[in-house]
C-alpha positions in Angstrom: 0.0 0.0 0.0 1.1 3.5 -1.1 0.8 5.9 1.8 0.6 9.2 0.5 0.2 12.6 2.7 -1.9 15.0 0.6 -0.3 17.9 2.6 2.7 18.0 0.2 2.7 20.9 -2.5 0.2 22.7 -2.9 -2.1 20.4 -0.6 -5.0 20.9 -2.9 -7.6 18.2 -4.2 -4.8 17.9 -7.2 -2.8 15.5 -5.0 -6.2 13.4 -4.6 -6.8 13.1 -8.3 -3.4 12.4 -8.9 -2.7 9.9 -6.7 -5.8 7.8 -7.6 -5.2 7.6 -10.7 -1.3 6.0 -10.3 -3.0 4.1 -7.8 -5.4 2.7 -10.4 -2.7 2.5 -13.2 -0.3 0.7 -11.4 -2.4 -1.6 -9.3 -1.3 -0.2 -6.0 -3.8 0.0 -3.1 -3.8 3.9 -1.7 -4.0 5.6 1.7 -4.2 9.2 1.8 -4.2 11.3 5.2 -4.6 15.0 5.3 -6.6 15.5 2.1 -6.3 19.3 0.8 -4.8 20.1 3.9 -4.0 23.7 2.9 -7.2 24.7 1.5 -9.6 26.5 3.6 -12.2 24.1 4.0 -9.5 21.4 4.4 -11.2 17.6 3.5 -13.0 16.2 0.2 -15.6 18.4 -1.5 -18.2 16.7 -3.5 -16.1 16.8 -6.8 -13.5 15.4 -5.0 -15.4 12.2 -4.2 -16.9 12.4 -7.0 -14.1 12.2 -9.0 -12.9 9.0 -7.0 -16.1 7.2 -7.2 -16.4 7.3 -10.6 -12.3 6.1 -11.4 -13.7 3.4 -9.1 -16.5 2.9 -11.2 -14.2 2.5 -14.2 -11.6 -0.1 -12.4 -13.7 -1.5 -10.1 -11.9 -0.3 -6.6 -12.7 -0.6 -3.0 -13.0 2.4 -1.2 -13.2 3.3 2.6 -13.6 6.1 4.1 -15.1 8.5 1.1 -17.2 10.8 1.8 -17.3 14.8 2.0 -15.1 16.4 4.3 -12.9 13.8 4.6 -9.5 14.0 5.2 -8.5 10.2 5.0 -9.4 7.5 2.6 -8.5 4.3 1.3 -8.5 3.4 -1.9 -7.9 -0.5 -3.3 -8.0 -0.8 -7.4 -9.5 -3.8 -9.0 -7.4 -5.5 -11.4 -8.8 -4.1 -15.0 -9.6 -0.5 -16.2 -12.8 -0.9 -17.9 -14.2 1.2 -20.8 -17.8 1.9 -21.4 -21.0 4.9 -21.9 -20.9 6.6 -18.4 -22.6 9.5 -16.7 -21.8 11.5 -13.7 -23.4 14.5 -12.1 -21.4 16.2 -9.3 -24.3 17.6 -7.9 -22.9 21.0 -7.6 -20.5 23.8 -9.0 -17.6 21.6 -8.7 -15.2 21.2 -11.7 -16.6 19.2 -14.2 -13.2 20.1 -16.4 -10.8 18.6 -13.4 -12.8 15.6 -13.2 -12.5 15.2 -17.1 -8.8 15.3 -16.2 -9.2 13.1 -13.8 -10.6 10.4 -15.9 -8.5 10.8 -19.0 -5.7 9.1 -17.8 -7.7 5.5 -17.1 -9.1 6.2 -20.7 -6.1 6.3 -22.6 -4.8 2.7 -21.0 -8.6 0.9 -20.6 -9.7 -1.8 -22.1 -12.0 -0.3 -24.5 -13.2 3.0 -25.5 -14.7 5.8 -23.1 -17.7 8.3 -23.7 -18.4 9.7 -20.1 -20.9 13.3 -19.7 -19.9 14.7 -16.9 -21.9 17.8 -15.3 -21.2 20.7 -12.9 -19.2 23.9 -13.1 -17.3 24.5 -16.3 -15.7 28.1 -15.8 -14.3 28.8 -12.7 -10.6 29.4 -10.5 -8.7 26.8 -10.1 -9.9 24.7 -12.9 -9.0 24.3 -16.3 -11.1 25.7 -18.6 -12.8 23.3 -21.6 -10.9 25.1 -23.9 -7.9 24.4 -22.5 -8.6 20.5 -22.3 -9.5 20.7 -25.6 -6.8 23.0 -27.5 -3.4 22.3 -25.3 -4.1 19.0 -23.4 -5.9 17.1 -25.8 -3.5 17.8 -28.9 -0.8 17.1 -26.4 -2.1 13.6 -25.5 -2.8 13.1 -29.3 1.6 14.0 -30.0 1.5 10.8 -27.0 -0.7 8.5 -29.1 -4.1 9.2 -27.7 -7.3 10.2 -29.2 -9.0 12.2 -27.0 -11.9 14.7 -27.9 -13.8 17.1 -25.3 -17.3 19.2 -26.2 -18.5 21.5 -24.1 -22.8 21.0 -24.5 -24.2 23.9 -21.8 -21.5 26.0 -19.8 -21.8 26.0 -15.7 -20.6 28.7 -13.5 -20.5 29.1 -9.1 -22.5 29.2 -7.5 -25.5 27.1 -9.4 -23.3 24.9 -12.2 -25.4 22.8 -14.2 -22.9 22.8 -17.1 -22.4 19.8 -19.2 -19.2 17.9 -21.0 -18.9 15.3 -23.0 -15.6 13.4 -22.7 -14.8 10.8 -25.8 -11.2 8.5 -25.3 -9.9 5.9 -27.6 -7.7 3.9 -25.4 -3.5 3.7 -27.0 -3.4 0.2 -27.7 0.5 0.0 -26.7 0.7 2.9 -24.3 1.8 6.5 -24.6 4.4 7.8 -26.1 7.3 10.3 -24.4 6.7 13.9 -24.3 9.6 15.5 -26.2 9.3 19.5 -25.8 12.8 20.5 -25.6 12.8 23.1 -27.9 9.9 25.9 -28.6 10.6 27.6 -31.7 8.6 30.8 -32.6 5.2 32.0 -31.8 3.0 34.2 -34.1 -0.8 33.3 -33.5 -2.6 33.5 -30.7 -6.2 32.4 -31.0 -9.0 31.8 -28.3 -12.8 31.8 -27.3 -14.8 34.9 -25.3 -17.8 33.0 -24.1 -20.6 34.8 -22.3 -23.8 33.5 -20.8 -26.9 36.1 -20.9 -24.3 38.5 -20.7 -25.2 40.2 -24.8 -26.4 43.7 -23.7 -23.4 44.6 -21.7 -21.0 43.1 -25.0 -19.3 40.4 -22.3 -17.8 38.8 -25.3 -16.7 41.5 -27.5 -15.0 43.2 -24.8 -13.1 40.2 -23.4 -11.8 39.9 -27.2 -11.1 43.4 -27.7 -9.0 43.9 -24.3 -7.1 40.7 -24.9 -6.1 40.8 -28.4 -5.1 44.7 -27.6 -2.5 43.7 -25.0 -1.0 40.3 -26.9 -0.9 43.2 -30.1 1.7 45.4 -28.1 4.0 42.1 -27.9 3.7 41.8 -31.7 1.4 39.0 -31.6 -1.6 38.6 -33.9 -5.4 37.2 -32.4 -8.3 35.7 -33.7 -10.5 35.0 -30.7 -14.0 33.7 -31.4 -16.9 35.6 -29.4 -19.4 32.9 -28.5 -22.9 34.0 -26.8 -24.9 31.9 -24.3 -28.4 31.5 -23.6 -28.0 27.7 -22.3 -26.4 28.4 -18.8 -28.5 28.4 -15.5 -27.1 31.8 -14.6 -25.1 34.7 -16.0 -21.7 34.3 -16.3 -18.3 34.2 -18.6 -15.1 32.9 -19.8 -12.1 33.4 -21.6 -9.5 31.3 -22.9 -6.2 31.7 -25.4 -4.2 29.3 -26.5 -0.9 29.1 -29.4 0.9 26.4 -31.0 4.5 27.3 -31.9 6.7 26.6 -34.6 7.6 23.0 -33.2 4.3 21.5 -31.9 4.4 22.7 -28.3 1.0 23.9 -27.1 0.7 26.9 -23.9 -2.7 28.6 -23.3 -4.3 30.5 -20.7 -7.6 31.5 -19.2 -9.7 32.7 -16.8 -13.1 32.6 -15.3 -15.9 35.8 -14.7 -16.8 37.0 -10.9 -18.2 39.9 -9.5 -16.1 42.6 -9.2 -14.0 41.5 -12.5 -14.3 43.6 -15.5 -14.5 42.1 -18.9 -11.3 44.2 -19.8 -9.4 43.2 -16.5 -9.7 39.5 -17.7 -8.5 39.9 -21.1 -5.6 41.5 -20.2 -5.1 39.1 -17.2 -5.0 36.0 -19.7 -2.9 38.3 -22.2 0.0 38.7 -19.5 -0.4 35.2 -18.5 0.6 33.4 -21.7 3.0 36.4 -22.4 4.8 35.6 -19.0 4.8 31.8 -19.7 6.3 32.6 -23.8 9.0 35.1 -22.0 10.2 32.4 -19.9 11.3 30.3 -23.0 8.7 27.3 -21.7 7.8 24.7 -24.2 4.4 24.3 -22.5 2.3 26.4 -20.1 2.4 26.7 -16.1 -0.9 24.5 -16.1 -0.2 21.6 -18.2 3.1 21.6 -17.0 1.9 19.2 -13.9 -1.4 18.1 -15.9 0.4 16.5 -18.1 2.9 14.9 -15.7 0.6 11.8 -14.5 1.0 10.8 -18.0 4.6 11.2 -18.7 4.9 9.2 -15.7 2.9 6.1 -17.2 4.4 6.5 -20.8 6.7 4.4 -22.3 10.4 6.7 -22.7 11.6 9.8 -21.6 9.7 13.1 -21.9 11.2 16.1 -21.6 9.6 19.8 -21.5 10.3 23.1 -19.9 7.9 24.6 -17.9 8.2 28.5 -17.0 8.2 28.6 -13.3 8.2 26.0 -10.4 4.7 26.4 -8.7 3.5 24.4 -5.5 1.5 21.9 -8.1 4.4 21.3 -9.9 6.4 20.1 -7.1 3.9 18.3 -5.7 3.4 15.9 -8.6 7.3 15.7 -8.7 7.1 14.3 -5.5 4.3 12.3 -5.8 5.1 10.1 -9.0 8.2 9.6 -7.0 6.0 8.1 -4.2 5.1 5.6 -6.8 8.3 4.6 -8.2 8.8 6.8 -10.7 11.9 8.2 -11.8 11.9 12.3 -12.1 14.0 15.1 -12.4 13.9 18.8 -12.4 16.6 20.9 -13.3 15.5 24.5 -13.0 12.5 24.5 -15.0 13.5 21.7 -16.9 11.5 18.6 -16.4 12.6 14.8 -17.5 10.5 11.8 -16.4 11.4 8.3 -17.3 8.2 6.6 -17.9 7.0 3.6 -16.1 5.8 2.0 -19.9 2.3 1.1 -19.2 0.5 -0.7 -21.7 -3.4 -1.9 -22.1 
C-alpha cells in the first residue's frame, strides 16, 4: 500500500486526483491522510469524491472512508480498467473540467473505449477551462498517441453549475508515447474563445476579445478570438481562454473565469499577460499543463522532456508524488525529465 500525505505541494484536491489515478494505473492499493490540507475548507468536497467514485466505477476499486469532508481515505484498485457509456453529475458547482482530467488518464490505458458526460461547473478558478482541455491538453495527448476529444454541451458557473461535458477516449493500444518538448521555436498566433452566458447587452464577449487581443498586439502577436454567446447556462456568467501552438508542436494557453467585481477588460488583459509571461520564460508548455500533463509522462513508455516557465506548488507536488510511486523524475531548474513507467493496455 502507497501511503501518500496529501499535505505536500500545494495540498490541494490535485494531490487526490493524482494519486488515484497512479494508484489505479499501477495496481497499488492507496491511503491518503490529510486530504487538501492547505485549503480552507481542508477535506474532500463533493467533486473530490466524485471524482474517485467514478475512477472506481471504471476499475472496479474498494474504497473506505469517502465521503465529503474527509480528510483520510482508502482506496484498493481492481485488477482491469474498464471502458464503457458513463454518466456523472457532481451535484454542484464543482469542476466538471478537473474531473475530465481526472478520468483521461484511465481512458487512454482501458480496455476499450470511453464516452463519459460529466456535469457541474465548467468556468471557474482553479480549474481548467474546456478550452484548455481541448486545445493544449488534448493535442498534447494526441503528440503521445491518444485520441481524446472534449465538447462542451451547456456552460456551468458558481454558484448554481449545471454545465455539461462530453468526454470521448480511444484507449492507445501500446501505451503513450514520451513527451519530447525541448525546444519551442517561434510563436505568431494567438487564438482563443470569449464565451458569455446572458451577458449580450453589456457586450461580455466582444469586450473580453477586444482587451485581450489589444494587450497580446503590443508584444507583436496577432489574435483571432472567437466571441461565443450563451443563452443555455443556468445563470449569467463568462469565460475566456487563449491558447498558441509554436513553430515546433508545443502547445501553452491561458484562461480565466468571470466573478463579481472582474471587468471584462481586467480579464483579457489578465490572460494576455499570462501566456506572455509563460512565452518570456522560454517554456515549451504552459504553467498548467506543465503538472497536468505529468501523470502521463509518468505512465508512458520513454523519456519526456519539457520546460515549464516557473516551479509552482502543483508542480512540485506531482514531482514528489510520481516519485511516491516509483517513478523516476528530475527537475533541473525548469527543466523537467521523467522516465516513464511503460504502461501498456
Amino acid at each position: 500500500m502507497v501511503e501518500i500525505d496529501g499535505a505536500k505541494g500545494s495540498g490541494s484536491g490535485t494531490i487526490v486526483r493524482f494519486a488515484v489515478t497512479l494508484s489505479a494505473l499501477l495496481g497499488r492499493p492507496l491511503h491518503l491522510v490529510n486530504a487538501r490540507q492547505h485549503r480552507t475548507r481542508p477535506g474532500l468536497r463533493p467533486q473530490h469524491v466524485a471524482a474517485v467514485r467514478a475512477c472506481a466505477e471504471l476499475c472496479a476499486a474498494e474504497t473506505k472512508g469517502l465521503e465529503v469532508g474527509a480528510r483520510e481515505f482508502w482506496f484498493r484498485p481492481g485488477s482491469c480498467i474498464r471502458g464503457g457509456t458513463y454518466e456523472w453529475d457532481i451535484g454542484t458547482a464543482g469542476s466538471a473540467t478537473m474531473m475530465a482530467l481526472s478520468l483521461l488518464p484511465f481512458a487512454c490505458l482501458a480496455e476499450a473505449p470511453l464516452s463519459a458526460r460529466l456535469s457541474g461547473g465548467v468556468f471557474q478558478d482553479f480549474a481548467p477551462s474546456p478550452y484548455h482541455l481541448q486545445h493544449v491538453v488534448a493535442p498534447l495527448l494526441s503528440r503521445m498517441g491518444a485520441t481524446v476529444e472534449l465538447r462542451l454541451l451547456r456552460p456551468g458557473y458558481v454558484p448554481r453549475g449545471g454545465g455539461i461535458v462530453e468526454l470521448d477516449v480511444v484507449p492507445v493500444r501500446d501505451g503513450l508515447a514520451a513527451l519530447d518538448l525541448r525546444k519551442r521555436g517561434t510563436v505568431k498566433t494567438v487564438y482563443g474563445v470569449a464565451l458569455s452566458s446572458h451577458l449580450e447587452e453589456r457586450r461580455v464577449s466582444e469586450r473580453l476579445a477586444l482587451s485581450c487581443a489589444e494587450c497580446l498586439s503590443v508584444a507583436g502577436l496577432s489574435a483571432e478570438i472567437e466571441r461565443v454567446t450563451d443563452t443555455l447556462s443556468l445563470q449569467a456568467g463568462a469565460g475566456l481562454a487563449i491558447w498558441t501552438e509554436s513553430s515546433t508542436g508545443c502547445r501553452l494557453g491561458a484562461d480565466r473565469a468571470g466573478a463579481r467585481g472582474r471587468s471584462s477588460e481586467e480579464i483579457g488583459r489578465f490572460v494576455a499577460r499570462q501566456l506572455l509571461d509563460d512565452l518570456a520564460a522560454d517554456a515549451t508548455i504552459d504553467r498548467y499543463a506543465a503538472d497536468q500533463v505529468m501523470g502521463f509522462a509518468a505512465v508512458a513508455g520513454g523519456v519526456s522532456h519539457y520546460v515549464a516557465p516557473y516551479r509552482t506548488k502543483h508542480l512540485d507536488g506531482n514531482l514528489w508524488l510520481i516519485r511516491q510511486f516509483g517513478v523516476r523524475a528530475e527537475c533541473e531548474g525548469t527543466c523537467i525529465t521523467i522516465y516513464g513507467l511503460g504502461l501498456r493496455r
